[in-house]
TIKELUM-827898 format. One record per residue (C-alpha): residue number from 0; z, y, x; residue in three letters. Coordinates in steps of 0.5 Angstrom, whole numbers, plus 500, padded with zeros to 3 digits. Example, Ala and Ser with C-alpha at 12.3 -4.5 7.8 and 13.67 -1.06 7.14 Angstrom:
# residues 2
[0,[516,491,525],ala],
[1,[514,498,527],ser],
# end
This chain:
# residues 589
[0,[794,356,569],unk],
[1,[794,361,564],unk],
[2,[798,359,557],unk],
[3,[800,363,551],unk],
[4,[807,365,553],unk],
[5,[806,365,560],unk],
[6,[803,371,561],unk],
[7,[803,376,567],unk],
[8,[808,382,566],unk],
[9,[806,388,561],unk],
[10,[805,394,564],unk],
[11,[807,394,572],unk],
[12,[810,401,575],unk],
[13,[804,403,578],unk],
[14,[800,403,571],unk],
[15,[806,406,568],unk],
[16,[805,412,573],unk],
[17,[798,412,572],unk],
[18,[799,413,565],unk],
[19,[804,418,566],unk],
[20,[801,422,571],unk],
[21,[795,423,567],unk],
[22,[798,425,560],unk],
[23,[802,428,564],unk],
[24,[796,433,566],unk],
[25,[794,433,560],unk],
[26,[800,436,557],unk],
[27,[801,441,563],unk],
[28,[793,443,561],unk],
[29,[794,446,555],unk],
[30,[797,453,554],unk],
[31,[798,455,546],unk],
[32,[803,453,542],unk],
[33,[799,450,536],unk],
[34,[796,446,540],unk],
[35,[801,443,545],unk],
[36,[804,441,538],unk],
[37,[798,437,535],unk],
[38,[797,434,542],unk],
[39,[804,431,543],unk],
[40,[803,425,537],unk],
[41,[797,423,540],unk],
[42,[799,423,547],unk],
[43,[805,419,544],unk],
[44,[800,415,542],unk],
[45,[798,412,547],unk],
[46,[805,411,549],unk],
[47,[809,406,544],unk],
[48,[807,405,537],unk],
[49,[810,409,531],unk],
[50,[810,411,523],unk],
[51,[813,418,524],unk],
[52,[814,423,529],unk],
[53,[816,430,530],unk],
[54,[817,436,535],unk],
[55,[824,440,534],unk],
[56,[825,447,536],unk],
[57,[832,449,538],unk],
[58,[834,455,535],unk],
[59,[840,457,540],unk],
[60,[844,463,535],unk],
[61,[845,459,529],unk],
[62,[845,452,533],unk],
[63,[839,449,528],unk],
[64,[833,445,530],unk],
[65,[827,446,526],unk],
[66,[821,441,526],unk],
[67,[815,446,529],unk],
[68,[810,440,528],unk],
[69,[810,433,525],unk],
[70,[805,427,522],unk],
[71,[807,423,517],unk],
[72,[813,426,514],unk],
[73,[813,428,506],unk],
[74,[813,436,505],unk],
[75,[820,437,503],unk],
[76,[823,434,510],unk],
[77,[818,439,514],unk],
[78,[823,445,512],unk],
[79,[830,441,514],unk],
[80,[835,445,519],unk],
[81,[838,441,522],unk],
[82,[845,442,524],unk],
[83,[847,440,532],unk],
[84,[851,434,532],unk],
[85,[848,432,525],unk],
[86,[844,426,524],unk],
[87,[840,422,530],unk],
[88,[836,428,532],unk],
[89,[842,433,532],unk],
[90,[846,428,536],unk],
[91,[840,427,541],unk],
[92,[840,434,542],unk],
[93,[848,435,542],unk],
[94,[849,429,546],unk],
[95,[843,431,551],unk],
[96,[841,424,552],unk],
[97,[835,419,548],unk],
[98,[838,415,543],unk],
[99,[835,408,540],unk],
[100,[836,405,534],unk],
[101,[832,399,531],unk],
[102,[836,399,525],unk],
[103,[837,406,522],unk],
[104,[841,402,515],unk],
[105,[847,400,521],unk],
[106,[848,407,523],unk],
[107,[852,412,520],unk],
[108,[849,418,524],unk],
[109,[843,417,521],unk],
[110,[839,421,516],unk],
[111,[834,419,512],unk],
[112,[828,424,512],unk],
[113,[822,420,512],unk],
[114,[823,414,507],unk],
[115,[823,407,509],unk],
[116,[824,409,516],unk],
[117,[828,403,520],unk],
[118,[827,404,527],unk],
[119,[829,411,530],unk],
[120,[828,414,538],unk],
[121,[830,420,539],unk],
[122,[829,425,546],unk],
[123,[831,430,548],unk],
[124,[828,435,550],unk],
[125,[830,438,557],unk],
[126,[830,444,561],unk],
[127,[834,447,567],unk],
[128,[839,444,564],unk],
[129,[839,446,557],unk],
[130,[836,442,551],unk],
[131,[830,446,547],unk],
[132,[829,441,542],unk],
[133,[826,434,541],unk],
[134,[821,428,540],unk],
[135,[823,423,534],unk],
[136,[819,418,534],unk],
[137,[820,413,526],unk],
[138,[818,406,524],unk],
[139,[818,402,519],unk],
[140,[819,396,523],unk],
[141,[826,395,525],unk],
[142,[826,394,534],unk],
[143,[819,397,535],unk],
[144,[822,401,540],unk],
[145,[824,398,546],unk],
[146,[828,400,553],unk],
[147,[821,401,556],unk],
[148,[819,406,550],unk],
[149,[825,411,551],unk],
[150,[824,411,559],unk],
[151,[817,412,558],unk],
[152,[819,418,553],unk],
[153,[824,421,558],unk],
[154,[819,422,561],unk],
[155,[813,425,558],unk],
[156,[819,430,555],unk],
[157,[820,433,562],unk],
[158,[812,435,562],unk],
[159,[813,436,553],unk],
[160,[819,441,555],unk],
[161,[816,444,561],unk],
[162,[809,445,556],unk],
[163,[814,448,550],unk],
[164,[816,453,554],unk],
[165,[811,455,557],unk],
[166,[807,456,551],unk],
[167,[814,459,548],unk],
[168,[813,465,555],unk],
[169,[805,466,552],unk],
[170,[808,468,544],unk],
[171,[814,471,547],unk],
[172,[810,475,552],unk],
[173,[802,476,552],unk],
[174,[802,481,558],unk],
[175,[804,473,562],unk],
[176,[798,471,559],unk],
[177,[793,472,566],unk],
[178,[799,470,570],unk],
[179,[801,462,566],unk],
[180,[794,460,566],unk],
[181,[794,462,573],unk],
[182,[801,457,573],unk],
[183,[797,453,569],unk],
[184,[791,452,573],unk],
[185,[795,451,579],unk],
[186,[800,446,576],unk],
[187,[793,442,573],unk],
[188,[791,442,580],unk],
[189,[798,439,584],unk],
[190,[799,434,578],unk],
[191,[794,430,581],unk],
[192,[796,430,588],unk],
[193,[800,423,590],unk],
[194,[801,424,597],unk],
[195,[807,429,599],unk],
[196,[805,432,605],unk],
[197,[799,435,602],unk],
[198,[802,436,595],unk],
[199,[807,441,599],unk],
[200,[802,444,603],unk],
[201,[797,445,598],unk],
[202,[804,448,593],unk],
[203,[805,454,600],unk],
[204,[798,456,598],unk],
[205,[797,456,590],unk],
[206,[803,460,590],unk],
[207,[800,466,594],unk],
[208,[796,466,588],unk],
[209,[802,469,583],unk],
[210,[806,472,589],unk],
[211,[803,475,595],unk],
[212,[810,473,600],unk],
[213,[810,474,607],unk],
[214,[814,467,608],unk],
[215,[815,463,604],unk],
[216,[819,455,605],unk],
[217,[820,449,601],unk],
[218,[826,444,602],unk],
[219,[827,438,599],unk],
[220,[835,436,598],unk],
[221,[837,430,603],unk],
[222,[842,427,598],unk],
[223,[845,422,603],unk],
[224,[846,428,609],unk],
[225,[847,433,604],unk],
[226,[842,437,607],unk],
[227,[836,441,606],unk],
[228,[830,440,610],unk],
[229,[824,444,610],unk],
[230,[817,440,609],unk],
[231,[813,446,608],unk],
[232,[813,454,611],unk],
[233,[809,460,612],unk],
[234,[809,466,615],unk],
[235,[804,471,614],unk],
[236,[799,465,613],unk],
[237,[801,461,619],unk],
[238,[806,455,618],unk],
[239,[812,455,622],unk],
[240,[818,450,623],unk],
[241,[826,452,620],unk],
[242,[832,448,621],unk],
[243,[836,445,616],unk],
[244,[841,448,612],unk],
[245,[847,444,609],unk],
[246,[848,444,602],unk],
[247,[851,450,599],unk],
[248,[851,455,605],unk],
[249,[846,460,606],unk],
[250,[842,463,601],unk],
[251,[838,457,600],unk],
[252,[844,452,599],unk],
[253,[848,456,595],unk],
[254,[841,456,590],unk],
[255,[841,448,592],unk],
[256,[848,447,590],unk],
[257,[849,452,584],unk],
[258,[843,450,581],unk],
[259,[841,457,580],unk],
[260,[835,462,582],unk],
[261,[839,467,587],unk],
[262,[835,474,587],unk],
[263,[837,479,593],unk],
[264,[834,486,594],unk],
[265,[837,487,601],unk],
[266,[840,481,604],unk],
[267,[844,485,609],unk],
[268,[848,486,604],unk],
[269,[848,479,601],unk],
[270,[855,476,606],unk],
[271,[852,469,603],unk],
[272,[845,471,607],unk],
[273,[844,466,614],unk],
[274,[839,469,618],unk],
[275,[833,465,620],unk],
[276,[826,469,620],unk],
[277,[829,476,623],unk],
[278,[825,481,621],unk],
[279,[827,478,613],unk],
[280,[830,484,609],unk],
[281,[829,480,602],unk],
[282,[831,474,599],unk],
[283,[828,469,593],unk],
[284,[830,463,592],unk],
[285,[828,458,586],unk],
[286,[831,451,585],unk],
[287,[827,446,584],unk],
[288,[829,441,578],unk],
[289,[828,435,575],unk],
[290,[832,434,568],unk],
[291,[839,437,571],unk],
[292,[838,435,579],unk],
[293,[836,440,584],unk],
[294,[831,436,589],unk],
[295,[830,442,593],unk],
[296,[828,450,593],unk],
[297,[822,455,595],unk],
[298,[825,461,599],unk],
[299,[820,466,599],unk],
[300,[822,472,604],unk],
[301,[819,479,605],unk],
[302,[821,484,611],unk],
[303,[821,489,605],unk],
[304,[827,491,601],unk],
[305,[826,490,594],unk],
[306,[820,487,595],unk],
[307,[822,481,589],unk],
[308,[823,482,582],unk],
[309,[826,479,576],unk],
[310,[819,478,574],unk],
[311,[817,474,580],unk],
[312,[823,470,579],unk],
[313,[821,467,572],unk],
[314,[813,466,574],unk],
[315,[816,463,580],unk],
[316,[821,458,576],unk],
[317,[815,456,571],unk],
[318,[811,454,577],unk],
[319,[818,451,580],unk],
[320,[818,447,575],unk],
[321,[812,444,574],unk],
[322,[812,443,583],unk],
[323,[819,439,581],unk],
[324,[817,434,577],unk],
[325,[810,433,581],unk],
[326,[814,432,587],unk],
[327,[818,427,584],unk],
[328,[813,423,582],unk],
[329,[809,424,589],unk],
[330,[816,421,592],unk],
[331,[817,416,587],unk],
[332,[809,414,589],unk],
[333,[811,415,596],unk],
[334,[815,409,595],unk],
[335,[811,405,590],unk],
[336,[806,405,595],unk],
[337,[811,403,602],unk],
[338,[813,397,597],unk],
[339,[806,395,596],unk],
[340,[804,396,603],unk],
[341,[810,391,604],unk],
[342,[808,386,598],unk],
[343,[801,386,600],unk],
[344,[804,384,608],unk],
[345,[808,379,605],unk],
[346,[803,376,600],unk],
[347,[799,375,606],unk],
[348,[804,372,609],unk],
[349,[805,368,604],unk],
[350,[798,366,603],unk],
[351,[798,363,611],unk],
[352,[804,360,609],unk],
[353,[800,356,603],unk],
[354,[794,354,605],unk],
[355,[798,351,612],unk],
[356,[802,347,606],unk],
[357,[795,343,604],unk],
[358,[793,339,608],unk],
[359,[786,340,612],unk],
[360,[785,332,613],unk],
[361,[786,325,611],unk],
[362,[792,321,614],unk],
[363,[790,318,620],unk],
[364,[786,311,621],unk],
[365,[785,313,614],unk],
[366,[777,308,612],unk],
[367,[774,306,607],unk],
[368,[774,313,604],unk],
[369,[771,320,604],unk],
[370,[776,325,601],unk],
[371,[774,333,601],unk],
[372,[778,339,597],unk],
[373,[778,346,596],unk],
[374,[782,351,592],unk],
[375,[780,358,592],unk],
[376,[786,363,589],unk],
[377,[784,367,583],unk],
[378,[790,372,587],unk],
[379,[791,373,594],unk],
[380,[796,366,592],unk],
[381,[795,361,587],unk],
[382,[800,357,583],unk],
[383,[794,350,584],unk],
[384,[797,345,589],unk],
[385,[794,338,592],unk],
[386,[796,334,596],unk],
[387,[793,327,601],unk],
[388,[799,321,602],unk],
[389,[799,316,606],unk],
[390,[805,312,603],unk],
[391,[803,305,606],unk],
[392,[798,302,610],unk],
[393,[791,301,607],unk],
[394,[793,306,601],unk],
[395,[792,314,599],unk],
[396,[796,318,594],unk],
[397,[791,324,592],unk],
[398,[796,329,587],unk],
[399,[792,335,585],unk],
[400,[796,339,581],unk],
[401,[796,346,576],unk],
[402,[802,350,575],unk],
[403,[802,355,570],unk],
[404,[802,363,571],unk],
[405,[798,365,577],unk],
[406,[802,369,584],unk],
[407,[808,369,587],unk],
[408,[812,366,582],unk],
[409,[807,360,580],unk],
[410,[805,359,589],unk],
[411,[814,358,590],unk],
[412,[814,353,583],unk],
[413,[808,349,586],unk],
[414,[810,349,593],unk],
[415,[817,346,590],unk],
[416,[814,342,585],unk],
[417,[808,339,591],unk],
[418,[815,338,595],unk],
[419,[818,333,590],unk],
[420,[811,328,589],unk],
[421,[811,329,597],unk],
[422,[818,326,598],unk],
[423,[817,321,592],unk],
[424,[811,319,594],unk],
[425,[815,316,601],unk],
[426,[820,313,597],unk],
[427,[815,308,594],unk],
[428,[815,304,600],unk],
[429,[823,304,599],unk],
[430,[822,302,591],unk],
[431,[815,299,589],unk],
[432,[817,298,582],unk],
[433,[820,305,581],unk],
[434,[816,309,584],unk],
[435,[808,308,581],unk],
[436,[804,313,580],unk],
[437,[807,314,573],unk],
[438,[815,313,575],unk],
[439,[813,319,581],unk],
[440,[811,324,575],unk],
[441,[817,321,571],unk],
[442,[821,323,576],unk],
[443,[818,329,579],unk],
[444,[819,331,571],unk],
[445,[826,330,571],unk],
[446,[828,334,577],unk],
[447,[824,340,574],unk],
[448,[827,339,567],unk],
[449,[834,340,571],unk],
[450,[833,346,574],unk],
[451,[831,349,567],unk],
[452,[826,354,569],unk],
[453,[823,354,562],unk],
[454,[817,359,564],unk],
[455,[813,354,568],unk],
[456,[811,348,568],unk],
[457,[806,344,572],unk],
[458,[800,339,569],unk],
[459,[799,334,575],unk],
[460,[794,328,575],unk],
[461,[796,324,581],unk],
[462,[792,317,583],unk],
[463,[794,312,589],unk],
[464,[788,308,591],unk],
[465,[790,301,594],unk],
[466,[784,300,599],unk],
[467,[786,292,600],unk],
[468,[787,291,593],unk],
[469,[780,295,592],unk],
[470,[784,298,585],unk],
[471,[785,306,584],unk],
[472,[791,307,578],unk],
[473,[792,314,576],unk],
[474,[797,317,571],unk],
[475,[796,324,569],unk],
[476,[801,330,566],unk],
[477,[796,335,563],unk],
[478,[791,337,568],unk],
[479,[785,335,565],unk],
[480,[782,329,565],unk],
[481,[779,326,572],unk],
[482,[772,324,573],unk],
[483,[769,318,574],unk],
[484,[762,316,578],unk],
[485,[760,308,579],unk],
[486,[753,307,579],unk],
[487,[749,312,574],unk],
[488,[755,312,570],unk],
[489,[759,318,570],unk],
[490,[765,320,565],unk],
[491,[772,323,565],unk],
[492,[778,318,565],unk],
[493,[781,320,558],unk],
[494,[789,320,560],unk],
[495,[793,325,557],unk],
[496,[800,327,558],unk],
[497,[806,332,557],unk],
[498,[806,337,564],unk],
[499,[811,336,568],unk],
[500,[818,341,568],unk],
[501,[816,342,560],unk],
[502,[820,335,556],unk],
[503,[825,331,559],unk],
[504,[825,324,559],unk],
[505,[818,325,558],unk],
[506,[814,318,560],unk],
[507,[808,317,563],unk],
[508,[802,312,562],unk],
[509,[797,309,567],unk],
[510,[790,307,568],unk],
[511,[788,303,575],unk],
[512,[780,301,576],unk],
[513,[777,297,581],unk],
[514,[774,300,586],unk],
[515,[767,298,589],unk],
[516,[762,302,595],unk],
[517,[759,309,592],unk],
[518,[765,310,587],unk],
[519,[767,318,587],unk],
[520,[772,319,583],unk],
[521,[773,327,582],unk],
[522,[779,332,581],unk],
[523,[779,339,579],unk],
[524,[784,344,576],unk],
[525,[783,347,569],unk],
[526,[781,353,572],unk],
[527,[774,350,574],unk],
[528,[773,348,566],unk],
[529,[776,354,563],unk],
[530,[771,358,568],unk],
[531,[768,364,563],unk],
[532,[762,367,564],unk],
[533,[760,374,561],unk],
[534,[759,372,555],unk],
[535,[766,369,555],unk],
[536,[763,361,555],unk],
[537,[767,356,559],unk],
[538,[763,352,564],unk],
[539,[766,345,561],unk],
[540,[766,339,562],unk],
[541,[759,337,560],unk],
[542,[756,341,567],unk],
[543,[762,339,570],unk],
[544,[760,332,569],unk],
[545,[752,333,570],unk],
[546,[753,336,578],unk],
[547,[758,330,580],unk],
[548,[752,325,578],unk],
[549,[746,329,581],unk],
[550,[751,329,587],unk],
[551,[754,322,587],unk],
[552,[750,320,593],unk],
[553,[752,326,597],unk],
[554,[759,326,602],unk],
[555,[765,329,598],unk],
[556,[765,335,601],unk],
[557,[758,336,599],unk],
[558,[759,334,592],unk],
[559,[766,340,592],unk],
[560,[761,344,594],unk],
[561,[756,343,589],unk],
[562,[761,344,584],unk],
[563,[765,351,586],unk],
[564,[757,353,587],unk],
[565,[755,352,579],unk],
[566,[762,355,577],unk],
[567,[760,361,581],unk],
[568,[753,361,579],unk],
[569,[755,359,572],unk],
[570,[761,365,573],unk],
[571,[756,371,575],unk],
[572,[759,377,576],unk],
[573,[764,376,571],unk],
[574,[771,375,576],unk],
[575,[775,369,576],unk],
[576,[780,367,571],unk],
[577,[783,362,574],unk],
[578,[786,359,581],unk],
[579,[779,354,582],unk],
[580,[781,346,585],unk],
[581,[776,341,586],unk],
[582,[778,334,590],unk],
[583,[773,329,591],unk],
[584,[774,322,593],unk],
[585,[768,317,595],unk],
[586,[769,310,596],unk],
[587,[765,309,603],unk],
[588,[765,301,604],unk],
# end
């Protein structure tokens, strides 16, 4: 069931990777520095909410940081120089790490720039292991920025850094111009490549776009064996197959190890130097980094002497950095995607496991009766529950239940909650006063309440039909109220109450009515009621009431169905909100 506060968590990884892979491209898309400037806020933007927000530009020699570009700062704080160290931004960057403050007026390293700021989150930006600047995000509202926020910023800074430095290379240097919107093409294109395989094949051929090698390889570090493996090589055109190299031996282990580009014009000379492709004469290797970790290295080698330059080191280092962060965000998804598979299987699992959980018919030498049911989940499992009991000779117990939420949380709450009126409905034979249909909810909500699992709860409406008595009396905990049919009467039994596992000590009322041949009697979760169509109109009880009378005279599982057919009909092709339970009971003699 679907209740305020009981909401499904915000903003699952994989939706946060989506909106980071695409801002992500389109921050690497862009090339002029005005540009990349003004685009970041709105990026940002998309992100977390903020009031003020600013680019600062390291300027190493003097050891000031600059705002390169803001929104919502006064004139004179666009022309501050902040010092290292100073303030929340110079700390950030002296630091080298995000810093999150909720409530700026409680810490002393803050500055004031923008008045009436009271939440600051300031990150830095990263690249090969130095700081060039930084993103500060301001707020009016103390602890608007969260921990989500700052990790998510972290991120985007890794493309922001990447993109700075980028556009800094083009003003520094226009003869690059042709070569970076090459890189920049390329790294648009493997942005958006989640499968490693492809991404490290596809990265061997875009890179013969800046480099004309002969023998090009990517490995990746294997942390564990300490190791670098190849996954990708090619030689004059064809792929070919290497072995591993452990960290810090060879010319591509030492890249790995020390972090560092490694240039050798004559690896004959080099004793570092491990032969591998025998005709190699010299040497490129450029580590592949994410923030200040190396993940892996391209070697590219060539049988010709000095046949790389500093210059193919710099255009290899800036597509470098691009493929690093791609290949992490590939291998993170790799790994989203494996325990999605893994979820999925279980979730199915789970749901077999379920749908065994409710009964398929009604207790043995049942008569006097037609009893059909159907639940169908809004997710692969649902957080609806009912149940067929006989406690007694001559009696049924029909509980239909609705635990708030829907998926994995909300099937275990109902499972355990099903559970306890199982084991409470047997116990009536045991204690007949205790265990009335009002003194099962009673207890049932005891139990609940002491496990203190505060974020669910279960409405239930649970009926025992005495077929030697010819009574039916009925307590319900909030589900919506059941309907009744007699003759051309038909009208929902008015019997609220507080759901089960929400209030300790809560009482609970009952209601019992005699039975007679043609009686229907019918129990339907909120999710039949509460069914939208496109206009966002619910099914309601009036519509809910009309099939059951112009079905009375039908079998109970033709009157289930006829109620699942309106809501679908009613529905269109609007998606269920809902977990949809429907029980139907009729007196036959």
């Amino acid at each position: 069931m679907s209740t305020p506060g009981n909401t499904a968590h915000t903003a699952t990884t994989n939706d946060q990777l989506t909106t980071l892979f695409a801002l992500g491209r389109e921050v690497a898309s862009v090339l002029d520095l005005d540009e990349l400037l003004r685009k970041i806020p709105e990026l940002i933007a998309r992100l977390t909410k903020f009031k003020a927000f600013a680019v600062y530009l390291l300027e190493p020699k003097k050891g000031e940081l600059t705002i390169a570009y803001s929104v919502g700062y006064p004139d004179a704080a666009k022309k501050l120089h902040v010092k290292v160290g100073r303030g929340l931004v110079g700390a950030a960057v002296a630091e080298g790490q995000p810093i999150l403050v909720n409530d700026v007026l409680t810490d002393p390293r803050y500055v004031e720039a923008v008045p009436g700021s009271r939440a600051e989150l300031v990150v830095p930006l990263r690249r090969k292991g130095r700081v060039i600047g930084a993103l500060n995000l301001l707020s009016d509202t103390p602890h608007q920025f969260t921990e989500t926020d700052e990790t998510m910023l972290r991120q985007f800074g890794a493309y922001v850094a990447v993109s700075i430095e980028n556009a800094l290379l083009i003003e520094h240097d226009r003869e690059y111009t042709a070569t970076l919107e090459t890189l920049a093409e390329i790294a648009h294109e493997f942005a958006a490549i989640l499968d490693l395989d492809e991404l490290l094949t596809r990265l061997a051929q875009l890179t013969r776009r800046v480099i004309d090698y002969r023998t090009f390889g990517i490995f990746l570090l294997n942390e564990e064996m300490g190791e670098l493996e190849m996954k990708a090589a090619v030689r004059y055109g064809d792929r070919v197959n290497a072995p591993r190299v452990k960290l810090g031996l060879g010319l591509v282990g030492y890249a790995a190890l020390h972090k560092e580009v490694v240039l050798v014009p004559d690896v004959s000379a080099d004793p570092r130097y491990i032969k591998v492709v025998h005709d190699a004469r010299s040497e490129l290797v450029i580590p592949l980094m994410v923030h200040d970790r190396c993940i892996g290295v391209f070697d590219l080698e060539s049988p010709e002497l000095d046949a790389f330059t500093k210059s193919h080191a710099e255009i290899l280092t800036l597509l470098a950095s691009q493929a690093a962060v791609a290949i992490e965000n590939a291998r993170l998804y790799q790994t989203i995607r494996a325990n999605e598979i893994r979820l999925e299987k279980e979730i199915r699992f789970a749901q077999r496991v379920q749908m065994a959980l409710l009964p398929t018919e009604l207790p043995k030498r049942m008569k006097h009766v037609d009893v059909a049911a159907r639940f169908e989940p809004a997710r692969g499992l649902g957080g609806d529950l009912y149940d067929f009991l006989a406690p007694e000779p001559n009696t049924l117990a029909v509980a239909v239940g609705d635990v708030s939420g829907k998926g994995v949380p909300a099937a275990l709450y109902s499972a355990f909650a099903g559970e306890l009126i199982r084991s409470r409905t047997f116990r009536r034979r045991y204690a007949l006063d205790r265990f009335t249909p009002a003194g099962i909810l009673e207890s049932t909500n005891m139990i609940l309440c002491e496990r203190q699992l505060e974020e669910y709860f279960c409405t239930l409406c649970y009926a025992l039909f005495d077929f030697k008595r010819r009574s039916v009396t009925i307590a319900n905990s909030g589900l919506p109220y059941p309907v009744r049919c007699r003759g051309d009467e038909v009208h929902q039994i008015v019997l609220p109450g507080i759901p089960l596992g929400a209030l300790a000590g809560s009482k609970y009322d009952e209601l019992t009515f005699d039975l007679a041949a043609g009686d229907v009697f019918v129990f339907c979760s909120d999710g039949v009621f509460e069914a939208n169509d496109a206009g966002g109109r619910e099914f309601g009880a009036e519509r809910l009431l009309q099939v059951v009378g112009d079905t009375r005279q039908k079998a109970a599982k033709e009157i289930v169905a006829a109620i699942l057919a309106a809501v679908q009909e009613f529905r269109g092709g609007a998606p269920p909100n809902d977990d949809l339970t429907t029980v139907a009971v009729k007196i036959t003699t």
